[in-house]
C-alpha positions in Angstrom: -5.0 -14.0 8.0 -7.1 -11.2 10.0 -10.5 -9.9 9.3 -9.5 -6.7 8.1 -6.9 -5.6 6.5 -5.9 -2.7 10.2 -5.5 -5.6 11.9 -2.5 -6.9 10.8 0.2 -5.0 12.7 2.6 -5.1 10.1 0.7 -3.2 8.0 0.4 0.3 7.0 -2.9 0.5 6.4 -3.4 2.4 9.2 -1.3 5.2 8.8 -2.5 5.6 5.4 -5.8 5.0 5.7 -6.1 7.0 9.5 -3.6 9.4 9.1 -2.2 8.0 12.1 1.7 8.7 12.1 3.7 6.0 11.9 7.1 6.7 12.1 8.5 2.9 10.5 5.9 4.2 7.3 7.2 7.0 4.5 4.3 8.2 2.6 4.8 6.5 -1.3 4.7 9.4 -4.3 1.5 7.5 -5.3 -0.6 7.6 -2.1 0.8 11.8 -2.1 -1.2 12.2 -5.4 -4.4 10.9 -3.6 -5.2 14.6 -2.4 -4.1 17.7 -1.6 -4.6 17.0 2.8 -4.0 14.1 4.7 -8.0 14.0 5.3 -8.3 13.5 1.9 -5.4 11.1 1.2 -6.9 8.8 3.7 -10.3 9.3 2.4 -9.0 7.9 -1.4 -6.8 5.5 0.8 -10.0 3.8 2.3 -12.3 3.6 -0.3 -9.5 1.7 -2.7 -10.3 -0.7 -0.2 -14.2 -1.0 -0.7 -15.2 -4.0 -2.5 -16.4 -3.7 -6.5 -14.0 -0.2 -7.7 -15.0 0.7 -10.8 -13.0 2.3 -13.3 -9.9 1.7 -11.1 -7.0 0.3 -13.1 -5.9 -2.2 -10.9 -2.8 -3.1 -13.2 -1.2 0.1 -12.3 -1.5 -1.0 -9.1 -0.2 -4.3 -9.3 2.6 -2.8 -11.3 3.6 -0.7 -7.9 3.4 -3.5 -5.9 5.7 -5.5 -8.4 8.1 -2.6 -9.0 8.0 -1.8 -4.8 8.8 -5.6 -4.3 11.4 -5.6 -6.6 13.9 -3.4 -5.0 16.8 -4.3 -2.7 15.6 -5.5 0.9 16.5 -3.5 3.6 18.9 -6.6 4.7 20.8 -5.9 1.4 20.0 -9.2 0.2 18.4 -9.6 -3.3 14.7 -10.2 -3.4 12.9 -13.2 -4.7 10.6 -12.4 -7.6 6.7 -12.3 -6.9 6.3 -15.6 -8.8 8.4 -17.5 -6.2 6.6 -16.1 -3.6 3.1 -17.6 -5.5 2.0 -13.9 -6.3 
């Protein structure tokens, strides 16, 4: 694991959470609806990250992630559900 969360280089944190372009990274419909600017996208982007969010509905999140990891891979090859992977 890495101390935070930019340095894993697999990541996208930091195009989402920098604006820095990425070109391996399309922005997701959700993080568009952050704001109406890239400034501001990133701005929402970073403070989901802050410890102790209140009235954030992490389940909608969680249902993203399990609805994102859920798709065909890239490879063509099916994926394994989120349980498998201890998730």
């Amino acid at each position: 694991m890495v101390a935070n969360v930019g340095g894993y280089r697999w990541s996208s944190f930091l195009a989402n959470a920098t604006g820095h372009e990425n070109v391996m990274i399309a922005p997701h419909p959700v993080y568009q609806k952050l704001g109406d600017t890239q400034a501001a996208r990133a701005y929402a982007y970073r403070k989901s990250f802050e410890e102790d969010l209140k009235g954030v509905d992490r389940s909608a999140i969680e249902d993203e992630i399990r609805s994102a990891t859920t798709q065909p891979r890239s490879d063509g090859k099916a994926p394994r559900p989120l349980e498998e992977k201890g998730v």
